[in-house]
VOGU-3710 file (C-alpha; in Angstrom, 3 decimals, decimal comma):
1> xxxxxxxxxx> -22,133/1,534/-2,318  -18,960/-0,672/-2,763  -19,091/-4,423/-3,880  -18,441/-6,666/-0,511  -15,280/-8,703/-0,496  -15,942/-12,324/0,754  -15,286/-10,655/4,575  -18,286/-9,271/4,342  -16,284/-5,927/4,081  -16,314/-3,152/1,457
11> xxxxxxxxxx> -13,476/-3,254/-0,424  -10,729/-1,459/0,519  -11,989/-1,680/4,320  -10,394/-3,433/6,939  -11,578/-5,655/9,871  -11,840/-2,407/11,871  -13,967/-0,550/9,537  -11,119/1,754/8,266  -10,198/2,164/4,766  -6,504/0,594/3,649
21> xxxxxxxxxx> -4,054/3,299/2,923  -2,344/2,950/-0,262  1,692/3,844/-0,622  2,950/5,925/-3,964  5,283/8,146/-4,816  4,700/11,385/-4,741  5,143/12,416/-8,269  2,438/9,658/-9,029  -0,450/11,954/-7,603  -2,706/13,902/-8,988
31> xxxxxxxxxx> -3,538/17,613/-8,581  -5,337/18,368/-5,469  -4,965/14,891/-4,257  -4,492/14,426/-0,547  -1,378/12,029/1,219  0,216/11,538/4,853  3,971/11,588/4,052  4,915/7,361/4,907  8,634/7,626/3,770  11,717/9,591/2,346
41> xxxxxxxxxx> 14,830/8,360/0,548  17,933/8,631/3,112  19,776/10,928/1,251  16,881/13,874/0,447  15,863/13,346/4,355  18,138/16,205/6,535  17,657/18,773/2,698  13,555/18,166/2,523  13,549/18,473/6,690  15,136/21,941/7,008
51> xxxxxxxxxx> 11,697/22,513/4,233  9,295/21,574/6,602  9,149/18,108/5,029  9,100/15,016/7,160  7,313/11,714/7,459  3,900/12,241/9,202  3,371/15,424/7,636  0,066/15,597/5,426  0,334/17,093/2,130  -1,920/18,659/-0,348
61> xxxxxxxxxx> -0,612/18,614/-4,474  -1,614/21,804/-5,662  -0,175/21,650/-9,127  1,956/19,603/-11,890  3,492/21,111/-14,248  3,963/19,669/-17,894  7,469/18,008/-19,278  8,573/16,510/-16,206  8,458/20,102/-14,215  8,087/20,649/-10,706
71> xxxxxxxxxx> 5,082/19,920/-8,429  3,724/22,192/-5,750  2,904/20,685/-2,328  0,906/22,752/0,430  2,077/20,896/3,345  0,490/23,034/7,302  0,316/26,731/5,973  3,317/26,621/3,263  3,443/26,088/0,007  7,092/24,600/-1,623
81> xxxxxxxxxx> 8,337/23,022/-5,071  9,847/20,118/-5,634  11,321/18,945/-8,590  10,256/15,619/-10,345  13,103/13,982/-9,399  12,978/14,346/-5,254  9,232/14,073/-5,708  9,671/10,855/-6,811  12,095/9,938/-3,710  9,015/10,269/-1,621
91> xxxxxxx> 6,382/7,859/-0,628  2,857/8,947/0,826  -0,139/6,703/1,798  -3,664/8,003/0,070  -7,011/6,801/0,720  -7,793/3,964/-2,143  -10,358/5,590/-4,288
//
């Protein structure tokens, strides 16, 4: 059991009961971490939509690779690359652990 905030609420949850969503990039999560697409940079937007890439869409990291390689997203039934840099153009909201 979480500590209680002075609300009376565990932290992390809101008025409503529901936990806050926290934004990061996605090249800040961690392998087999979970995220709801929030927001991508303007000019990755029309390239990463023709992908199957688009704000709304939940996303699963299935791997990192080491020295600033790509990261492998499984977002519906595909599976896709991106490199660090356009990874990093993305924001995502994750449960706060």
């Amino acid at each position: 059991m979480g500590r209680k905030n002075i609300t009376g609420k565990e932290n992390g949850e809101t008025r409503r009961g529901k936990r806050k969503r926290k934004r990061r990039r996605l090249n800040e999560l961690g392998r087999k971490k979970r995220g709801r697409i929030k927001e991508i940079d303007d000019a990755l937007r029309e390239e990463l939509g023709e992908m199957g890439i688009r704000s709304g869409k939940e996303l699963v990291v299935q791997s990192k690779q080491p020295f600033n390689g790509p990261i492998t997203i499984t977002i519906g039934h595909s599976t896709t690359s991106l490199s660090q840099d356009h990874a990093r153009r993305i924001y995502v909201a994750t449960d706060d652990e």
